[in-house]
N, C-alpha and C positions, 0 to 999 in steps of 0.2 A: 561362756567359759573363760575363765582366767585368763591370760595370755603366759603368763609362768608359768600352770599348768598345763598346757600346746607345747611347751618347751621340754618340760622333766619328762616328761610322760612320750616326748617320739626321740628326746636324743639319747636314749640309754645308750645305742651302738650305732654305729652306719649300718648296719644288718636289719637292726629292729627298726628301725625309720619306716612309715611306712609311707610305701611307694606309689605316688601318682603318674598314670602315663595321658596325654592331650594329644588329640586327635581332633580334626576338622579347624584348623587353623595354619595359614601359610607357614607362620613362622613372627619369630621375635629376636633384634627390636627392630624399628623403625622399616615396621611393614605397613602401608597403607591400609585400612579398612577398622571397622567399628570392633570387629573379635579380634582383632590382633592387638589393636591400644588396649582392649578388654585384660587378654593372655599377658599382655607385658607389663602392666602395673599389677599385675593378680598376683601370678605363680611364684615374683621375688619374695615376695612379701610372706606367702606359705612356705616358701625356703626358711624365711627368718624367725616360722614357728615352727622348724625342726619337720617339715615332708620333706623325702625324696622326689623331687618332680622332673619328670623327662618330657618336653614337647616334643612329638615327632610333627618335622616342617618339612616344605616342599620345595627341591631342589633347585626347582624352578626361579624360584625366589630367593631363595638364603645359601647357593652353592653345593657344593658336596661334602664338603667338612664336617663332622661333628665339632661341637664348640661349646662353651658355657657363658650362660649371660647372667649376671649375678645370683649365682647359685644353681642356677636352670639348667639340663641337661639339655641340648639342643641337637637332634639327631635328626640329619637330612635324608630325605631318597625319592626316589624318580617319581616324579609324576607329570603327563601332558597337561602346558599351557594351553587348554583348551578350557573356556568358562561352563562348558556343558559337562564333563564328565572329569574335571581336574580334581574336584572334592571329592567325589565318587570315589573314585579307583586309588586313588590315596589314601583315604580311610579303612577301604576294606584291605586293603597291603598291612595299615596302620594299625588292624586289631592283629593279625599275626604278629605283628612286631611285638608287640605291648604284651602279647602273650608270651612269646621268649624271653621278655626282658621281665615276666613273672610281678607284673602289675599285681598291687592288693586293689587300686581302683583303674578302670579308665573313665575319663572325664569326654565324653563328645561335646564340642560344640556346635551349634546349628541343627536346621532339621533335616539340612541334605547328608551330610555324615551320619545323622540317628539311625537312617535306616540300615544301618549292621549294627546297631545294640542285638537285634535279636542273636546275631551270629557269635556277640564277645559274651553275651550269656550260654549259650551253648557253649564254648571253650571253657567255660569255670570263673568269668571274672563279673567283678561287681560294676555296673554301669551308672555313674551319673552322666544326664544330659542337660545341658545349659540352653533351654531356646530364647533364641537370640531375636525372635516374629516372625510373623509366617512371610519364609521370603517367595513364595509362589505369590504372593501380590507384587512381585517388582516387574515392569515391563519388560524387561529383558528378556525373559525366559517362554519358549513357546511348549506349545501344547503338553510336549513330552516331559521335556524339564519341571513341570508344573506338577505334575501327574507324581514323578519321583519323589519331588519334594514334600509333596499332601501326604503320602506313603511313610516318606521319613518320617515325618511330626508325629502319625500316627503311632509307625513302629517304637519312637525315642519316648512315646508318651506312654505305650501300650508294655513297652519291655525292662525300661531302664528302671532301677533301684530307686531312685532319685533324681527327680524332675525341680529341675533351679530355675526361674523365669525372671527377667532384668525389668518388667513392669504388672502395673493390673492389669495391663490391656490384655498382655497375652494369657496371665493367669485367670480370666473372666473367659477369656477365645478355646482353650483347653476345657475347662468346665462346659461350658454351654456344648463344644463339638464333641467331647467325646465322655461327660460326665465323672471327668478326672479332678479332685477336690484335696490330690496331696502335693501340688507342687509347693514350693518353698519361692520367696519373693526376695530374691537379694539384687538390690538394681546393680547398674553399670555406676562408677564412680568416675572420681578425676581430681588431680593433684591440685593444691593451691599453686598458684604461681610463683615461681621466684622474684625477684624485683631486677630490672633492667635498669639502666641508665639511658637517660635523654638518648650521649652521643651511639650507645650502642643501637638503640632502636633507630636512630638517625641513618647509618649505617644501612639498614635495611630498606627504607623509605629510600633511600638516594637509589638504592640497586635496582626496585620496581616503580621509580620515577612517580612515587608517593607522595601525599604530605599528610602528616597526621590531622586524624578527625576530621579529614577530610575525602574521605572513602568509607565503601561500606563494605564487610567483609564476607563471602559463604564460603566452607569448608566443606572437604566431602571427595569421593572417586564422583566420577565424572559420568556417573546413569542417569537415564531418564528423572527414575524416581526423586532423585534429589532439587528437581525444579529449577536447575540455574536458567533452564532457557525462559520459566514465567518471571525471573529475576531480574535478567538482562531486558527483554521486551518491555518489562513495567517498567524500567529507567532511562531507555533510551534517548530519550530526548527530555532529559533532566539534568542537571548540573551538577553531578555530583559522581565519582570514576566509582566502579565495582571492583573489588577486587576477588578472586575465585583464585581458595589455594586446592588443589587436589589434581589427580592424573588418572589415566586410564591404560592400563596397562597392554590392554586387548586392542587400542584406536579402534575402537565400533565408528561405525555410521556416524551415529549419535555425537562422540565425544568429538568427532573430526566436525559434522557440521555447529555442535556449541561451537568451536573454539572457531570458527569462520564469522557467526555471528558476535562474539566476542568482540572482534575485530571491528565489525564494522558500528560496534557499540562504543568502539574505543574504551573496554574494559581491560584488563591486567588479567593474564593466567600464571599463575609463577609454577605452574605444576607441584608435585608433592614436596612438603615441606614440612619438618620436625623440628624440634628442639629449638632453641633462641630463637632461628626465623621466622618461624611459628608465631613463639609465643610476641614475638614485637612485632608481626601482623594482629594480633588480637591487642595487644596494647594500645598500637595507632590507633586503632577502627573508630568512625563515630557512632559507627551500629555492625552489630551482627544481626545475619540475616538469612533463616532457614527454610526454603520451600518446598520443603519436602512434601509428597505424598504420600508417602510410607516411611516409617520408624519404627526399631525396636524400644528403643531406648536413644535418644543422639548424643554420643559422647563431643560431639563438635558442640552443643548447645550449651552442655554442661560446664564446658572451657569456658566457652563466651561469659558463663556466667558469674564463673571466678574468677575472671580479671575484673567484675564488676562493669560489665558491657550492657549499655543499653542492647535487647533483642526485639525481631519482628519474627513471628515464626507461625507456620500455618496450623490450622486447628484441626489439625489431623489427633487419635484419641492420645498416642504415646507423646504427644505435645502437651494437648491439653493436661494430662494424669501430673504434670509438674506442677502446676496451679501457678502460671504465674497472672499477672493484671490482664483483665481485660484488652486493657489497648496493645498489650505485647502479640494478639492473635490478631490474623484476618482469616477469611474463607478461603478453604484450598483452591487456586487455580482461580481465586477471582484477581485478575492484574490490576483493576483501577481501583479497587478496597487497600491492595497491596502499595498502590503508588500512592494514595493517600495519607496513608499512614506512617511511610518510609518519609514522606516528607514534614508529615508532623515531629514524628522522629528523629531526624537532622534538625530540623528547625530549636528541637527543645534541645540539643546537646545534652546532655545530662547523663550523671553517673547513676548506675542505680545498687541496691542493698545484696542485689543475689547470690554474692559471694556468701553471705552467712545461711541461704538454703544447702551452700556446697558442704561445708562446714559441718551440716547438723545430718544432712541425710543420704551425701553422696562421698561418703569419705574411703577411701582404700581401706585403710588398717580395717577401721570394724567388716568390710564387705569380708578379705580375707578371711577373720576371726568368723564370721559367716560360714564363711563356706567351708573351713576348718573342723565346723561344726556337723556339717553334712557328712563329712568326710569321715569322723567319728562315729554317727551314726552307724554307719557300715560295719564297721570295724572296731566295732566297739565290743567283740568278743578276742580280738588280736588279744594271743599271752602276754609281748612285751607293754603293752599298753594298762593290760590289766596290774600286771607286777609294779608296772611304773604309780597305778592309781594306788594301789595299797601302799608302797613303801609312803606315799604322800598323806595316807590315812583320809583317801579323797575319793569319793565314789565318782565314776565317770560318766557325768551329766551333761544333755548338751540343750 
């Protein structure tokens, strides 16, 4: 669909605009996790083809204030910093909300929020859900957690209007479990880089006691799933520092004993980090390096790959579905394929092309105009919408 067509056709009034409410995400900007950089490049950008969009965030994380982030309504309220029942009990507060605030959509994301689609279809409203993978495979979560979550995917997959998936893997994982063949494929994106300067990236290096291309970098919150400890182990006694940007909110077990081994790896943790710092750790690096065992989609991989970073990344499926070269994979959880490779990998220094995969298949604006589409779908009997398509002498196609 046009993109001047998204425009004529939702800005006739601030009345007629129609309205999206987001649910099952902390909050925006510069919230740690994969749905939040997801929500924060997404929802501006559907501002700027004319939606109303309200995320409802969690207080926890983003204060008490309401606020606006470039365009975005940003409405905070209570919810327990507990990782068992925080999304939970915020979402379902979250669909009454979005019911008062008289949503034409709500948007879930994840499949621990999905499980109240059935409940925002019962109030009268239209449901998309975004699954973001089945996070009942992340080790964190015991018996019960797991159980809600399987339930969620089910309910988000069994109730909502519209099912969005950010890869094949999971739209392959849906069909096969529950013989579901309408989701829509819109991946996770990520912005090109801006360009830094030497001294400014310098700057950076001096603060984590760095030198460029001379580290290796993983991004990421600090769980299991994400492999920094088969990361750290496979380099230990190799010449070359790690660097690990990301934090853990919760200090598990987990994140307090990495950051112990860390230490005695003499790696760098700079905990979370956004914007310039960031991106002039992904500048430096003479690899990125992702060991995940579980992925939705990796917006950390995506980055790496638009600065033009050489990557090492396990062959887990949402890894593999990117196609990148052979030698960029090893086997999940094998350390000496992994140390093998990291070292061929430094040894070759080299830039590589995959800024122009970012380019061609993982770009904001089209994902937006994407989803823009979804959105239409719904709502594609709305009177101002329709008026807006006649006066345009434009039938509303998506």
């Amino acid at each position: 669909m046009n993109i001047n067509f998204f425009k004529k056709a939702l800005k006739k009034s601030e009345n007629s605009r129609m309205r999206i409410v987001v649910v099952g995400v902390r909050g925006i900007p510069n919230i740690e996790g994969g749905i939040e950089t997801h929500c924060e490049k997404l929802y501006p950008r559907l501002v700027g083809l004319g939606f109303n969009v309200t995320v409802l965030g969690r207080s926890c994380f983003i204060g008490n204030k309401p606020y606006e982030y470039k365009g975005v309504k940003v409405i905070p309220f209570w919810a327990p910093k507990h990782k068992g029942i925080e999304a939970t009990l915020h979402t379902f507060i979250g669909v009454f909300v979005a019911k008062h605030l008289h949503a034409d959509i709500l948007h879930i994301h994840a499949i621990g929020p999905s499980i109240f689609a059935p409940l925002a279809r019962m109030l009268g409203m239209k449901v998309v859900v975004t699954h973001h993978g089945p996070d009942y495979d992340r080790k964190k979560w015991g018996p019960f957690a797991k159980l809600i979550l399987r339930v969620g995917e089910y309910f988000g997959v069994t109730f909502a209007n519209k099912v969005i998936v950010i890869s094949k893997t999971i739209e392959k994982l849906i069909e096969t479990k529950y013989k579901y063949f309408g989701s829509i494929l819109i991946p996770n994106g990520v912005d090109l880089p801006a360009p830094r300067t030497h001294e400014e990236i310098q700057g950076t290096m001096q603060k984590y006691g760095i030198t460029m291309n001379e580290y290796i970098l993983s991004v990421g919150r600090l769980v299991p799933e994400k492999g920094f400890h088969d990361l750290l182990n496979s380099t230990k006694n190799e010449d070359i520092k790690v660097v690990i940007a990301g934090s853990d909110p919760s200090r598990s077990k987990y994140s307090q004993s990495l950051c112990d081994l860390a230490q005695d790896c003499g790696a760098v943790m700079t905990g979370f980090v956004k914007g310039n710092e960031l991106s002039d750790l992904f500048y430096g690096a003479a690899l990125f390096v992702l060991a995940s065992s579980h992925e939705g989609l990796p917006i950390a991989l995506l980055e790496a790959m638009s600065y033009g970073k050489n990557v090492l990344v396990s062959d887990i499926p949402a890894n593999l579905e990117i196609g990148l070269p052979e030698a960029c994979y090893y086997k999940v959880g094998n350390l000496e394929e992994m140390r093998n490779k990291i070292n061929l990998a430094v040894a070759r220094n080299s830039s590589s092309s995959f800024a122009e995969i970012i380019k061609e298949r993982y770009n904001w604006d089209l994902i937006a105009q994407q989803v823009g589409n979804v959105y239409f779908q719904l709502n594609s009997h709305d009177l101002a919408f329709i008026h807006a398509a006649a006066a345009l002498n434009e039938k509303p196609s998506v």
